[in-house]
PDB file with one MODEL, atoms N, CA, C and O in Angstrom:
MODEL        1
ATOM      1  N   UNK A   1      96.992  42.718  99.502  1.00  0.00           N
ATOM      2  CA  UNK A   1      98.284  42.315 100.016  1.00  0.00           C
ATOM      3  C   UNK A   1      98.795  41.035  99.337  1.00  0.00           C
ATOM      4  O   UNK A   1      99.884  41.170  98.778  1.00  0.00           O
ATOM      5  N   UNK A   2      98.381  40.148  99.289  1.00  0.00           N
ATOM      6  CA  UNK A   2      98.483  38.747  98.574  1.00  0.00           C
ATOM      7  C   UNK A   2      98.921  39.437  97.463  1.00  0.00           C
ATOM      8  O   UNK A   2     100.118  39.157  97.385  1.00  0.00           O
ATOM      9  N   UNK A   3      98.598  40.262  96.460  1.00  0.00           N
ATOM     10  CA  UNK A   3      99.438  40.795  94.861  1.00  0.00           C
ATOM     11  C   UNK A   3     100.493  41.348  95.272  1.00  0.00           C
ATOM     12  O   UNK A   3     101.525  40.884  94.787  1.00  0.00           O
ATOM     13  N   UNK A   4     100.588  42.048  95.881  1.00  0.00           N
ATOM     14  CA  UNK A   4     102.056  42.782  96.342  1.00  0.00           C
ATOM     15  C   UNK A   4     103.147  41.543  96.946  1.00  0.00           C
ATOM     16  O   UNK A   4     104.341  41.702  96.692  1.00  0.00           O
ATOM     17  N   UNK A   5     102.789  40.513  97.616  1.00  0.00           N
ATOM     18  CA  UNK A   5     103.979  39.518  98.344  1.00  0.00           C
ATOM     19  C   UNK A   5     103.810  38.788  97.132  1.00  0.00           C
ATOM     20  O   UNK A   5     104.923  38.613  96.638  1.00  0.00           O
ATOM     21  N   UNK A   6     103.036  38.355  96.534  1.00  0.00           N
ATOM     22  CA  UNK A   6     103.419  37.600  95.202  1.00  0.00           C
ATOM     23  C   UNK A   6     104.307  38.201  94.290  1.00  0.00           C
ATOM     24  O   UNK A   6     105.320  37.616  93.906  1.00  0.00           O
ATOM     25  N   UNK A   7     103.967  39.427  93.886  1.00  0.00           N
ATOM     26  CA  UNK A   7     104.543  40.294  93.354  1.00  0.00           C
ATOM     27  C   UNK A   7     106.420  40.275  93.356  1.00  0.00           C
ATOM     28  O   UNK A   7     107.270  40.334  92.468  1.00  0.00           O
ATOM     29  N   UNK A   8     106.460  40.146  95.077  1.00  0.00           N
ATOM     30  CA  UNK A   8     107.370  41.241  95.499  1.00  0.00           C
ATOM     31  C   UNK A   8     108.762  39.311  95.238  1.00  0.00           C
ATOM     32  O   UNK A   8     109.951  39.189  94.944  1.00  0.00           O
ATOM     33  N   UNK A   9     107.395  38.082  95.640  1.00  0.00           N
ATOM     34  CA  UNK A   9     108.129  37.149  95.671  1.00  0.00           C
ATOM     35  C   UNK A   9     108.746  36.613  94.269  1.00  0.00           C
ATOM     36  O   UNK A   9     109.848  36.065  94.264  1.00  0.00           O
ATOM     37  N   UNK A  10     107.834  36.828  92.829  1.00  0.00           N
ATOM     38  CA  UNK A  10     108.248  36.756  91.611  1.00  0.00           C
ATOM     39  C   UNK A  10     109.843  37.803  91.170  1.00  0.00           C
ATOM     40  O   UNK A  10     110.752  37.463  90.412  1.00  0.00           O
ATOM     41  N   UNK A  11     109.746  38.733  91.736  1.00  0.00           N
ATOM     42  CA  UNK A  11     110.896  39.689  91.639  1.00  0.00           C
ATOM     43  C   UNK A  11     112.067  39.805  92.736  1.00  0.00           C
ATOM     44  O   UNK A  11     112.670  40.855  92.955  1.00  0.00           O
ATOM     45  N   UNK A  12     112.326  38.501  93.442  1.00  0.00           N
ATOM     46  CA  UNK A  12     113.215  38.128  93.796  1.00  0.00           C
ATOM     47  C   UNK A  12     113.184  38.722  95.296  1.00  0.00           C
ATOM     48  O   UNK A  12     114.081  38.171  95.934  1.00  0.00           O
ATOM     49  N   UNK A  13     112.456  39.673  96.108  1.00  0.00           N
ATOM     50  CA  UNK A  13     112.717  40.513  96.962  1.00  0.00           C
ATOM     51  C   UNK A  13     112.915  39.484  98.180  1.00  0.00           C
ATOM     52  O   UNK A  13     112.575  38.316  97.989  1.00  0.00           O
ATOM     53  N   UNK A  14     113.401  39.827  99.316  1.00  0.00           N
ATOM     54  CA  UNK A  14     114.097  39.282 100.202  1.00  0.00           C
ATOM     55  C   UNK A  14     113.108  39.808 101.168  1.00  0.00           C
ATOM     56  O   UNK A  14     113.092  38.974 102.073  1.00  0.00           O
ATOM     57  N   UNK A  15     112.224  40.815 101.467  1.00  0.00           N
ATOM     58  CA  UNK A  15     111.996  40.798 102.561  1.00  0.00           C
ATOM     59  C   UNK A  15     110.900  42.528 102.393  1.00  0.00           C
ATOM     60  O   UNK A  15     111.150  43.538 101.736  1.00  0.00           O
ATOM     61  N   UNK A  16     110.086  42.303 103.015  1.00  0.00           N
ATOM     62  CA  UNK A  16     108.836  43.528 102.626  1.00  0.00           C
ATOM     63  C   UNK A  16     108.998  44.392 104.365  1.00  0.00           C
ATOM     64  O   UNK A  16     109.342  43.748 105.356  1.00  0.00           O
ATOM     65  N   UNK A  17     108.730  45.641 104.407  1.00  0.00           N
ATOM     66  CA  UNK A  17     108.660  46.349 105.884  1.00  0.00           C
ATOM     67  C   UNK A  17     107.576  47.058 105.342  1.00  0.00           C
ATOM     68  O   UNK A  17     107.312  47.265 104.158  1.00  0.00           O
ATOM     69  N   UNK A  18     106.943  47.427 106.426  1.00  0.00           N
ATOM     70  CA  UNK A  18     105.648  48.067 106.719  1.00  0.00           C
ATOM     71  C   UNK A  18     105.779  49.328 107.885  1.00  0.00           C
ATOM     72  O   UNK A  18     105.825  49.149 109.102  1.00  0.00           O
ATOM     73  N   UNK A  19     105.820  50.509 107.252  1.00  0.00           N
ATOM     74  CA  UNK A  19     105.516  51.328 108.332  1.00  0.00           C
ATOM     75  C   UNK A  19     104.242  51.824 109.086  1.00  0.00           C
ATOM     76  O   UNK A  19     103.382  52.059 108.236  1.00  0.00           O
ATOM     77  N   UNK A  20     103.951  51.983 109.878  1.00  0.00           N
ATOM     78  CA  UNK A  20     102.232  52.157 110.470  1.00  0.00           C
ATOM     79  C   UNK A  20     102.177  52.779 111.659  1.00  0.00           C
ATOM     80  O   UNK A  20     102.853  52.314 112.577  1.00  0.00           O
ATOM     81  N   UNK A  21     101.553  53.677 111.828  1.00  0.00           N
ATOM     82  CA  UNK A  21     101.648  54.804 113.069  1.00  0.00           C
ATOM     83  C   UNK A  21     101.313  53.430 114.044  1.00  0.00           C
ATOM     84  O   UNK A  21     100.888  52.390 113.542  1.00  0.00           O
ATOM     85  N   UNK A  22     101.599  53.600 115.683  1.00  0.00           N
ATOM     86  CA  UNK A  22     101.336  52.423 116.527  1.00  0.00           C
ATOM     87  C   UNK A  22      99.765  52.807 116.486  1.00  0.00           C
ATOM     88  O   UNK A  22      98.944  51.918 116.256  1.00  0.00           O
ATOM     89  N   UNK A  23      99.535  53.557 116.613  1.00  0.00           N
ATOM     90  CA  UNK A  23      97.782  53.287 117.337  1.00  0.00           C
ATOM     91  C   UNK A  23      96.953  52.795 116.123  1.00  0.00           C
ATOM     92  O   UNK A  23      95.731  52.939 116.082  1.00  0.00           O
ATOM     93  N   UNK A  24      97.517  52.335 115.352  1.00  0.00           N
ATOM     94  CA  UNK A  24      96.460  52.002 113.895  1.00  0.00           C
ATOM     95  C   UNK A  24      96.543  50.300 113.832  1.00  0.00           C
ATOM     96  O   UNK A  24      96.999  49.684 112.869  1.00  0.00           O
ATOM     97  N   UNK A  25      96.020  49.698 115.030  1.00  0.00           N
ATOM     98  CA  UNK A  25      95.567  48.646 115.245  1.00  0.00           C
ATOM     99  C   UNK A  25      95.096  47.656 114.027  1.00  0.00           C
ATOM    100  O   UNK A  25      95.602  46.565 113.765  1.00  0.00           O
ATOM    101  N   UNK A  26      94.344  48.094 113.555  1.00  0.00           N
ATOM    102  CA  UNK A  26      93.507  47.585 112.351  1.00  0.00           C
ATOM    103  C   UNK A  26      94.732  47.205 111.383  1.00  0.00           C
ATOM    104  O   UNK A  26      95.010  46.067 111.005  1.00  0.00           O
ATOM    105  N   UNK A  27      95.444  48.463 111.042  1.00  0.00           N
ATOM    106  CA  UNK A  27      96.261  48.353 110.028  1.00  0.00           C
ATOM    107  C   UNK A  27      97.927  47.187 110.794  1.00  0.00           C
ATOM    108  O   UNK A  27      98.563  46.403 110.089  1.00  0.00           O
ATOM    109  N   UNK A  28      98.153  47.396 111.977  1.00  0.00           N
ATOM    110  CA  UNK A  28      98.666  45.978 112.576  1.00  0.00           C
ATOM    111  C   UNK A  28      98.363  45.073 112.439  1.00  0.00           C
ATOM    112  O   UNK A  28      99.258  44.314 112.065  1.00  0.00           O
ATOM    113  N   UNK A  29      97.203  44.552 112.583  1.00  0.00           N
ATOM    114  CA  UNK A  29      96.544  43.430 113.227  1.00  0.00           C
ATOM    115  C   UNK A  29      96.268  42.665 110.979  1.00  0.00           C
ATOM    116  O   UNK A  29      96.357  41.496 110.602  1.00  0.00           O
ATOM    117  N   UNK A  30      95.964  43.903 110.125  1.00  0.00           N
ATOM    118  CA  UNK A  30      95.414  43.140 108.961  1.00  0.00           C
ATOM    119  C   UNK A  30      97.259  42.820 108.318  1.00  0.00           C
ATOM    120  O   UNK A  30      97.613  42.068 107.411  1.00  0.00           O
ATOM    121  N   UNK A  31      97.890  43.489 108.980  1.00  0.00           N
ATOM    122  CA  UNK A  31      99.923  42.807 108.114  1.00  0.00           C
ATOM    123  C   UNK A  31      99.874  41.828 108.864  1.00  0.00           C
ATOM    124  O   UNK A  31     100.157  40.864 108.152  1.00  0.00           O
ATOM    125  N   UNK A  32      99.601  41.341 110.334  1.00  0.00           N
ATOM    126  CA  UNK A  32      99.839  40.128 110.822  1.00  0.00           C
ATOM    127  C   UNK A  32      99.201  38.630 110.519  1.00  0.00           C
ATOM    128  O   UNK A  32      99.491  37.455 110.742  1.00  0.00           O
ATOM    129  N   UNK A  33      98.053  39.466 109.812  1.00  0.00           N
ATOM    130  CA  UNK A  33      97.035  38.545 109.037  1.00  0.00           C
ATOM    131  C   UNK A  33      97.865  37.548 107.727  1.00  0.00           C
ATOM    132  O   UNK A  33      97.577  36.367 107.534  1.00  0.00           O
ATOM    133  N   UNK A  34      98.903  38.300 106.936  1.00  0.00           N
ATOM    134  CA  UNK A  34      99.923  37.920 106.752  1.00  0.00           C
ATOM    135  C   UNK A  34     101.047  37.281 106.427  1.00  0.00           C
ATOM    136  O   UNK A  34     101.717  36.860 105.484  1.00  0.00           O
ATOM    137  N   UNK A  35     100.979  37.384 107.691  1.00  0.00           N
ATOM    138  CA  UNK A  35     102.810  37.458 108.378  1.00  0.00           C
ATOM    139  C   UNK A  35     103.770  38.191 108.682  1.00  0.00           C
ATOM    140  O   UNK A  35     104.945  38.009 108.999  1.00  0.00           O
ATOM    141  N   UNK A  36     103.121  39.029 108.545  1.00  0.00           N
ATOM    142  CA  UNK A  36     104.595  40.175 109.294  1.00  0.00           C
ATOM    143  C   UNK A  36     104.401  40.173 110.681  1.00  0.00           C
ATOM    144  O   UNK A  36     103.349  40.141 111.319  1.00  0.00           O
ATOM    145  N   UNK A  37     105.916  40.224 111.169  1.00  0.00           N
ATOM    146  CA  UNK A  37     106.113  40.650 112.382  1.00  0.00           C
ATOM    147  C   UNK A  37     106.578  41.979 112.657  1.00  0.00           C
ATOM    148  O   UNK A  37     107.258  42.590 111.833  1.00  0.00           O
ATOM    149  N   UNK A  38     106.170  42.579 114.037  1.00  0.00           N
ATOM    150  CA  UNK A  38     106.963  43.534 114.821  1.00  0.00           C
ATOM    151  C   UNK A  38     108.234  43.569 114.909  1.00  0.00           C
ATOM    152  O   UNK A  38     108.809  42.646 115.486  1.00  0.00           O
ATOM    153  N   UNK A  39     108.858  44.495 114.431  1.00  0.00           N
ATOM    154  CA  UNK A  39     110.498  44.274 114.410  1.00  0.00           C
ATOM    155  C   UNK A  39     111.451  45.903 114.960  1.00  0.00           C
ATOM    156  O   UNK A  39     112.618  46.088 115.305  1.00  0.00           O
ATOM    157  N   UNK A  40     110.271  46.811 114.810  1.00  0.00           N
ATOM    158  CA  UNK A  40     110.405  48.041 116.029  1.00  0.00           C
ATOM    159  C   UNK A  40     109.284  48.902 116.195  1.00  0.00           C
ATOM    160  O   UNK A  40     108.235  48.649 115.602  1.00  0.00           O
ATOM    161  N   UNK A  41     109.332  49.339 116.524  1.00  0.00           N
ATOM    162  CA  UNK A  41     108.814  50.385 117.528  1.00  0.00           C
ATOM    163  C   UNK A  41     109.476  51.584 117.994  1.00  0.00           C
ATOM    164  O   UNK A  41     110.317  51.497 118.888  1.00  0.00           O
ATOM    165  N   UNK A  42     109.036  53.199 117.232  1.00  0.00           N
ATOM    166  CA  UNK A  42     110.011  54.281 117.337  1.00  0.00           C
ATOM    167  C   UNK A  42     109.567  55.304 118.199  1.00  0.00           C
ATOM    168  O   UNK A  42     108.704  55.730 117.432  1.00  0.00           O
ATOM    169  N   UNK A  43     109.483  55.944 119.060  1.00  0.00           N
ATOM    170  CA  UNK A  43     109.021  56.722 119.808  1.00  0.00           C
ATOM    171  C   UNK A  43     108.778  58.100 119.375  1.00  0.00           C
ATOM    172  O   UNK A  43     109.840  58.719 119.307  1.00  0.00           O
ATOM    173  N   UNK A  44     107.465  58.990 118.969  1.00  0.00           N
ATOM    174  CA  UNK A  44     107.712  59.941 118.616  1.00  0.00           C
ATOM    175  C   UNK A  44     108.364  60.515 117.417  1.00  0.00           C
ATOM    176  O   UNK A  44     109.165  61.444 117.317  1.00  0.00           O
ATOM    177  N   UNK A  45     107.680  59.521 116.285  1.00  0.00           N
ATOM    178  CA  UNK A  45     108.510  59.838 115.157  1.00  0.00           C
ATOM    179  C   UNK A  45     108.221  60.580 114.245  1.00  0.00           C
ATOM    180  O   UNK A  45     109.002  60.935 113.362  1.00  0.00           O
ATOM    181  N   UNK A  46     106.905  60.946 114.362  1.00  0.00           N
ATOM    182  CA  UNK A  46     106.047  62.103 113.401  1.00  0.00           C
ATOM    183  C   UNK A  46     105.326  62.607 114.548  1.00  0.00           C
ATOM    184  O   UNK A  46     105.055  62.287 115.706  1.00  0.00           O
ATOM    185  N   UNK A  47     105.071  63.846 113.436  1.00  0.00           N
ATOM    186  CA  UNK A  47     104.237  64.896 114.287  1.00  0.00           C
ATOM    187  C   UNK A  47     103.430  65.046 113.230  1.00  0.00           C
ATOM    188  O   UNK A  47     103.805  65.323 112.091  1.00  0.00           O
ATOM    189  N   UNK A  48     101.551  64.744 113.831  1.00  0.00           N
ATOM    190  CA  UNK A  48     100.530  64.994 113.025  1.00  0.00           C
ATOM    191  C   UNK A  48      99.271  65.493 113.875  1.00  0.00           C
ATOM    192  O   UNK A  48      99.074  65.260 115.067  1.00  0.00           O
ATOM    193  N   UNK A  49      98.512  66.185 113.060  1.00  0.00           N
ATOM    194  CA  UNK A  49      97.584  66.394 114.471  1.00  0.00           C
ATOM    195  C   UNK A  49      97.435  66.775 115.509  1.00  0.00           C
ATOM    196  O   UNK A  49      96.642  66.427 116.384  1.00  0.00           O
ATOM    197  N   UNK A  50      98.643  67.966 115.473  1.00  0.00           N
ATOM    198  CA  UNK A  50      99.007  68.475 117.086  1.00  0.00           C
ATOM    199  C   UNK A  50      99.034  67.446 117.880  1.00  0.00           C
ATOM    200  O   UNK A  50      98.324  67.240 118.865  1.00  0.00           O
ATOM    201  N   UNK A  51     100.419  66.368 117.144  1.00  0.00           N
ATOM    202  CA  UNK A  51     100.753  65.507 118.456  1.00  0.00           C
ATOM    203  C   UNK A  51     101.819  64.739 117.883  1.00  0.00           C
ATOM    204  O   UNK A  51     101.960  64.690 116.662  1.00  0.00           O
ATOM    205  N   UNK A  52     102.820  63.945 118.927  1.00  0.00           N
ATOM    206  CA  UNK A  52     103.547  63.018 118.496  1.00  0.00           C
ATOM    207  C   UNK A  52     102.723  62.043 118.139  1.00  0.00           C
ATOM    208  O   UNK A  52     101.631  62.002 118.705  1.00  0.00           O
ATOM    209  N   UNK A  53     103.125  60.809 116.891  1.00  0.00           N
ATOM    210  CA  UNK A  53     102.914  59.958 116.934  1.00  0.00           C
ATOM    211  C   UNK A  53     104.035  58.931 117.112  1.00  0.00           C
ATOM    212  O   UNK A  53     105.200  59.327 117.143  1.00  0.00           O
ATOM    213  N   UNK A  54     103.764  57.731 117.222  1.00  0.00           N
ATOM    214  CA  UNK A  54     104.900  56.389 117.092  1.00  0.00           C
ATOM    215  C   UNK A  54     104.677  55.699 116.161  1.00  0.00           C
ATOM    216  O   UNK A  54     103.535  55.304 115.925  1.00  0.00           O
ATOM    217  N   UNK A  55     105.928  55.330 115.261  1.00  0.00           N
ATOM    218  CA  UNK A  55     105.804  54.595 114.345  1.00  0.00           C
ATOM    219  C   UNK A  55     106.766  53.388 114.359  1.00  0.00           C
ATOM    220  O   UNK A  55     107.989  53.287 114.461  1.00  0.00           O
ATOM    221  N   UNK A  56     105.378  52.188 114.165  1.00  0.00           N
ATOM    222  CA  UNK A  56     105.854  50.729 114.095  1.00  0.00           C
ATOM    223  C   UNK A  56     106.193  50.401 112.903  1.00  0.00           C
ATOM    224  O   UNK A  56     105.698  50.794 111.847  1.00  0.00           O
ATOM    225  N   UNK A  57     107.381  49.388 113.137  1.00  0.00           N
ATOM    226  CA  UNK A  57     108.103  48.980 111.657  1.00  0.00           C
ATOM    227  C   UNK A  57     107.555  46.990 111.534  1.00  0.00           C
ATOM    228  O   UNK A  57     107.875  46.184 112.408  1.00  0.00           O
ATOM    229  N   UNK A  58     107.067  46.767 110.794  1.00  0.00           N
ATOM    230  CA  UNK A  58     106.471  45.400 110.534  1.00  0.00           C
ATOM    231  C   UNK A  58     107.017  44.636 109.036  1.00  0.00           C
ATOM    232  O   UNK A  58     106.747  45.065 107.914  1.00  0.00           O
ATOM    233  N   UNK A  59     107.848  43.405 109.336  1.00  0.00           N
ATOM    234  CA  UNK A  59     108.275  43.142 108.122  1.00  0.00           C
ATOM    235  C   UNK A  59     108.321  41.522 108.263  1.00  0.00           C
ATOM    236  O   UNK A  59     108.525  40.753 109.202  1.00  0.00           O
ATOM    237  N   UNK A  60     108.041  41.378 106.916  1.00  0.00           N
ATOM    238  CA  UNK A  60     107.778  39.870 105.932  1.00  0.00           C
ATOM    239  C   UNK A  60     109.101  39.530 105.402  1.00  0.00           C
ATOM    240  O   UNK A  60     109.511  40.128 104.406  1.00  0.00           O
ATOM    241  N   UNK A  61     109.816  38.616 105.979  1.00  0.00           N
ATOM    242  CA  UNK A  61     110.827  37.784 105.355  1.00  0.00           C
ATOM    243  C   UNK A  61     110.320  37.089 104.297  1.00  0.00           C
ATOM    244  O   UNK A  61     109.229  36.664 104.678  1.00  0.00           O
ATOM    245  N   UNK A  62     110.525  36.735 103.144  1.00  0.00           N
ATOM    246  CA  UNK A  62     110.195  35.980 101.851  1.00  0.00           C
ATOM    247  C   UNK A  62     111.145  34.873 101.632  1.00  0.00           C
ATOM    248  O   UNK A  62     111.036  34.153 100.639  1.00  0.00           O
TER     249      UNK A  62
ENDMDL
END
């Protein structure tokens, strides 16, 4: 992650989002490690696995 926000900060970008099914904790908890914040939360936005999932949106202002 550190190459990609460096990356993303050398090439001028304004701002990184992260999509991540909600129940993938790990993968929350290591973008907040970070800095990204929670900025939504979609109800039922894929279907995998014979099931809805929810997908959280997590993003890094630069």
């Amino acid at each position: 992650m550190p190459f990609i926000i460096d990356i993303a900060r050398q090439n001028k970008v304004h701002t990184l989002i992260g999509g991540i099914d909600a129940e993938n904790e790990v993968s929350i908890l290591f973008h907040e490690q970070f800095g990204f914040n929670k900025v939504a939360h979609i109800k039922e936005a894929g279907f995998k696995f014979d099931r809805w999932l929810d997908l959280v949106f997590m993003q890094l202002i630069l």
